[in-house]
Structure formats: structure tokens, C-alpha cells
NUTIFI-421984 format. One record per residue (C-alpha): x, y, z. Coordinates in nm, 3 decimals. Layout:
REM NUTIFI-421984
u/v/w
X/Y/Z
...
This chain:
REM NUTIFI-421984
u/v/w
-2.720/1.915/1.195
-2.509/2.223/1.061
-2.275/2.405/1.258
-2.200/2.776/1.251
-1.794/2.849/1.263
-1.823/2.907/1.671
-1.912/2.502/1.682
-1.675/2.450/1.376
-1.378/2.596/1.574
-1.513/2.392/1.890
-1.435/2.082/1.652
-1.089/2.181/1.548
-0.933/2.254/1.865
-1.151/1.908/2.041
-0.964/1.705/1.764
-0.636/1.878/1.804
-0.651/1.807/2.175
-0.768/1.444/2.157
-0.527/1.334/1.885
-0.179/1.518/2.042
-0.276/1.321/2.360
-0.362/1.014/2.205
-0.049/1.031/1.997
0.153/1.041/2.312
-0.012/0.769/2.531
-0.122/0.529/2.192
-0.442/0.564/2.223
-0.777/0.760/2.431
-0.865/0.951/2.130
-1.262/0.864/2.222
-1.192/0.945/2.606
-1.215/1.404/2.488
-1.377/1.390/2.127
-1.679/1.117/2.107
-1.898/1.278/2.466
-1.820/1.622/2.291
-1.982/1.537/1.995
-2.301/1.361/2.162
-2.280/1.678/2.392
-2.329/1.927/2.056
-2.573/1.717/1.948
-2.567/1.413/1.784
-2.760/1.076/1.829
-2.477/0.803/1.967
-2.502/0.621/1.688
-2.408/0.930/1.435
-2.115/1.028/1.688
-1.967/0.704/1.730
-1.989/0.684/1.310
-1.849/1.012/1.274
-1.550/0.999/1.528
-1.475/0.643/1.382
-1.412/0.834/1.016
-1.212/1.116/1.198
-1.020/0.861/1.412
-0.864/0.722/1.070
-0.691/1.051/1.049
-0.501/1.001/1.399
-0.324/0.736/1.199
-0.207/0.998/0.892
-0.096/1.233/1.100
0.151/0.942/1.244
0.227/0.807/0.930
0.337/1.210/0.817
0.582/1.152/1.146
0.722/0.862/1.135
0.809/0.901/0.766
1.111/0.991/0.914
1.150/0.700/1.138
1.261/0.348/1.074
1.005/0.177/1.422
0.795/-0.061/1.160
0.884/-0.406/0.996
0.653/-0.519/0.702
0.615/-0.845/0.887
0.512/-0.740/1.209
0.262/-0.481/0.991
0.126/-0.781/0.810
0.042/-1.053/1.101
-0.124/-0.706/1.265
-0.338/-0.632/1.007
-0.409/-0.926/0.899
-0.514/-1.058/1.236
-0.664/-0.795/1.356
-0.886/-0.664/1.041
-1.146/-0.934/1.081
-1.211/-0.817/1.423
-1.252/-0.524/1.378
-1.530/-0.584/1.102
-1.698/-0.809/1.330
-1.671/-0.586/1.670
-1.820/-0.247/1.414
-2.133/-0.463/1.262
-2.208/-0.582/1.607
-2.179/-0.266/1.796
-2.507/-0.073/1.711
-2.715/-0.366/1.815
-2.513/-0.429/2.167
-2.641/-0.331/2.507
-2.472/-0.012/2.583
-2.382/0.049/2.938
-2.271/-0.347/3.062
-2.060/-0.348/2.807
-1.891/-0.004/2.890
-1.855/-0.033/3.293
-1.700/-0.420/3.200
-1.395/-0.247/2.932
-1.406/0.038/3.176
-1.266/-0.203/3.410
-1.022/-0.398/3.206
-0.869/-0.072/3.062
-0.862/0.084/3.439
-0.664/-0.266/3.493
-0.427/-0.201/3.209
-0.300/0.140/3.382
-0.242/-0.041/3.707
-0.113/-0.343/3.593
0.186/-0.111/3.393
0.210/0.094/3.714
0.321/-0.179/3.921
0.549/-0.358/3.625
0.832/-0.062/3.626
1.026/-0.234/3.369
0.732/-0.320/3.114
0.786/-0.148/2.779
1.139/0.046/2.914
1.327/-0.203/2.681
1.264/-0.354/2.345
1.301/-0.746/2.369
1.133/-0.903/2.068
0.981/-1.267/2.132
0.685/-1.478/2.034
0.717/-1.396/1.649
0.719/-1.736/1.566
0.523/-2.099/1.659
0.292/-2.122/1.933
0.400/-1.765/2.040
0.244/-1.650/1.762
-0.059/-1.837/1.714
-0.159/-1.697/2.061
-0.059/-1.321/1.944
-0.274/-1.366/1.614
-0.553/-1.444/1.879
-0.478/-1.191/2.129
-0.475/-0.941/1.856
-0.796/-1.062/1.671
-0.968/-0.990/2.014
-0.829/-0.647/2.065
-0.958/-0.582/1.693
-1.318/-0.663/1.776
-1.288/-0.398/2.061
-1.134/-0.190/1.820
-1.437/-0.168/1.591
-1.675/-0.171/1.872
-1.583/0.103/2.152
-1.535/0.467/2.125
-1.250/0.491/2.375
-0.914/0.284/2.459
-0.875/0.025/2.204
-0.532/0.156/2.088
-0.475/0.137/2.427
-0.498/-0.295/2.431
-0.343/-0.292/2.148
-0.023/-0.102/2.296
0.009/-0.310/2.571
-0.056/-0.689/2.370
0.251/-0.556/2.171
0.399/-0.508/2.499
0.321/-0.768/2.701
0.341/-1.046/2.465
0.561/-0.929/2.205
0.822/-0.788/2.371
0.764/-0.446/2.248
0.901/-0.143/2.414
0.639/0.163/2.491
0.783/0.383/2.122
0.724/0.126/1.939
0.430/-0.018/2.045
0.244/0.306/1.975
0.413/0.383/1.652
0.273/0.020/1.568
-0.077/0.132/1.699
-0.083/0.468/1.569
0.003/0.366/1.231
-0.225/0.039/1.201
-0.504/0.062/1.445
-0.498/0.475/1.390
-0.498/0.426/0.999
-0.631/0.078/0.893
-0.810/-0.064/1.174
-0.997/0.255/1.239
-1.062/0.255/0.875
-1.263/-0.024/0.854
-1.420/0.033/1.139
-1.579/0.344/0.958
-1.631/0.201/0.651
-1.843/-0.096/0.770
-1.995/0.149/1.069
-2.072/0.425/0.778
-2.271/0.127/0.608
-2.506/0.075/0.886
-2.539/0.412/1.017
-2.524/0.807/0.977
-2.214/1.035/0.931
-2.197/1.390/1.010
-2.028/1.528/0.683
-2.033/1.802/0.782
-1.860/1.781/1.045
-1.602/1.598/0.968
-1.353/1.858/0.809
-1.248/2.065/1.139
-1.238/1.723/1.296
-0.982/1.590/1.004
-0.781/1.908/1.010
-0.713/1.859/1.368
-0.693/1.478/1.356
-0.385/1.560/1.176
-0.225/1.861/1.329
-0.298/1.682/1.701
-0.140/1.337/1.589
0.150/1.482/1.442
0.228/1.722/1.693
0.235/1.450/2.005
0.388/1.167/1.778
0.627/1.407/1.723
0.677/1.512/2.114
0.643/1.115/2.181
0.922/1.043/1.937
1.161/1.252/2.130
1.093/1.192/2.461
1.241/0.879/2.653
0.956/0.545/2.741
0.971/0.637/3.078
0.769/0.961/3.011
0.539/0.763/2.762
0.439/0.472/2.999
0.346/0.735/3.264
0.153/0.870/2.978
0.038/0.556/2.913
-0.065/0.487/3.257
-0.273/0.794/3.304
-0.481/0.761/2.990
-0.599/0.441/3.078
-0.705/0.532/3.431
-0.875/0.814/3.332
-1.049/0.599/3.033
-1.131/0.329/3.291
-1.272/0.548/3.519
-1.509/0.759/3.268
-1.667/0.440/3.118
-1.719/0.283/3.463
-1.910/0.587/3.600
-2.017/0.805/3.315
């Protein structure tokens, strides 16, 4: 389906939207740009395809920013990835061939849960406190993260979301980092194998894709950018609102 440059520019500033408010919260990118691109057209298996190759581009725009940072350890990158890869393959070949809706209103109301649950935990993510690296700890994290990358490679919307708060919650991570960590891995790599096995099985809009990439990048750099300089209290309300507002459209849209 070819657009004319009115539905081009549509694109552009969709993605450039999207990504600079999915930089700041770590995640939602799905929540503005996958029901605008069913809504200009396309079959939900060639949207969720396409904004899973766009979606990689959240992560590049990061990666541009925090070239200039110092938030990510090669170890902590490497248990992530490696644990969280072979999720992600599994949740994308699975996806297509799930029931649609039982699955949405059930994350719908875990991610509506992850809002609240940071809401009423003041202190969660204000401080960075490093812990379960290491022995049983660990183990658990690998699995925790394995599980957040099958949701990764099989939703649209919020799965940078679990993975902010697992790097929260368990890891001691404070709300900066975490989302550097999510931007940069689940934004970059995860998504990236999520559209390389989902661009196996199904249709891409090529087409499409450039205005989408273009602002994939401005967007994400722009709010990584604005995230980096504000303090974590202004990211976990950011946080916070992006998940209720992700919770509440898969639960009754």
C-alpha cells in the first residue's frame, strides 16, 4: 500500500511522537504508532511486522545519546542479551498464530499493575543499589528476563516497560539506568530480532518504513536526551503514566 507525502508526513511526526515519549518513560512506543498504522491501513500482521523493524531504531537513536554517557557495563549488557534473546525469538514465531484479544486484556492488566505497583513504592528506582548479580540472584534474573523477552517479541506495546521495572525491582536499578539499559538492548537488539524472525513469517511495509526510521531516531534522541537531564523522580512519574495508559488501551481497546 503506497502512501502519498500527506500519509508520509503522518508517519514522521507518529514516530517522532512515540519514540521521544518512549525514550522518556523506557518504553510504550506501540501504545501511539502500531493502532496508527492498522488505522491507515494495514492488515495486523503487516503493522505489527513493520513497527517491530521501526522499533529497532528507538534503540539507535539512544545509542547516538548515550554515546556520551558512561550508564552501561558490558556484563550487565551480556547476561541481558543473552538471556533475553531466546525469548524474544520464541515470543515473535509464536505471536502470529496466538489468540489475539485474551492475550491483550491479560498484559493489559499486568502492565496497568506495573504503574500502580511503582505508584505506591515512592522509593523504587529513586536510588541505584545494585544486587542479585551473582548466585541464585541471578539465576532468577536470567529467568525473569527470558520471560520479559518472550513478551518482547510478542506484543506491540509495553515490553520495555517489564523490562524497566525487572531491572528495577530485582536488580537494584535506579529509573536512568534502567531505561538506558532498555533503550539500548531491548530498543536495539531485542527489537531486532524480533523483526528479523517476524519479517520471516510475515509482510513489511517498505515503504513505509523510512519516515518511520527518520523519526524513530529524531524522537528517541530527543527524549533520551530530555530523560538524561532530568532527575528519576520526573522519570518514574513518567514511568507510571505510560503504563496506565498502556494497561488501560489493551484492556478495553
Amino acid at each position: 500500500m503506497l502512501l502519498d507525502w500527506t500519509g508520509q508526513l503522518v508517519l514522521l511526526i507518529t514516530a517522532i511522537v512515540a519514540n521521544f515519549f518512549s525514550a522518556i518513560s523506557g518504553g510504550g512506543v506501540g501504545l501511539i504508532q502500531f493502532p496508527i498504522l492498522i488505522f491507515m491501513g494495514l492488515s495486523f500482521a503487516t503493522a505489527l511486522a513493520t513497527h517491530k523493524v521501526a522499533s529497532v531504531f528507538l534503540g539507535v537513536g539512544a545509542i547516538l545519546r548515550h554515546l556520551k554517557e558512561s550508564h552501561l557495563e558490558r556484563r550487565a549488557c551480556a547476561i541481558i542479551l543473552s538471556a533475553g534473546i531466546p525469548g524474544v525469538i520464541l515470543g515473535a514465531s509464536l505471536i502470529l498464530k496466538a489468540p489475539e484479544k485474551p492475550a491483550l486484556i491479560t498484559l493489559g492488566i499486568l502492565t496497568t499493575g506495573l504503574g500502580l505497583y511503582s505508584i505506591f513504592k515512592p522509593k523504587l528506582g529513586i536510588e541505584h543499589a545494585p544486587k542479585n548479580w551473582h548466585g541464585r540472584g541471578l539465576l532468577t534474573g536470567i529467568v525473569g528476563l527470558f520471560i520479559v523477552g518472550f513478551l518482547n517479541g510478542s506484543i506491540t506495546s509495553g515490553s520495555g516497560l517489564f523490562l524497566t521495572i525487572w531491572l528495577i525491582r530485582h536488580f537494584g536499578m535506579d529509573y536512568q539506568r534502567a531505561i538506558a539499559y532498555t533503550l539500548v538492548l531491548c530498543g536495539f537488539a531485542w527489537n531486532g530480532t524480533g523483526a528479523f524472525v517476524m519479517g520471516l513469517a510475515g509482510d513489511i511495509a517498505w515503504d513505509w518504513l523510512p519516515a518511520l526510521i527518520i523519526g524513530s531516531v529524531i524522537g528517541s534522541y530527543l527524549g533520551t536526551h530530555l530523560a538524561l537531564k532530568q532527575g528519576n523522580k520526573i522519570v518514574k512519574r513518567a514511568f507510571e503514566a505510560t503504563t496506565i495508559l498502556i494497561g488501560l488501551k489493551l484492556i478495553f481497546l
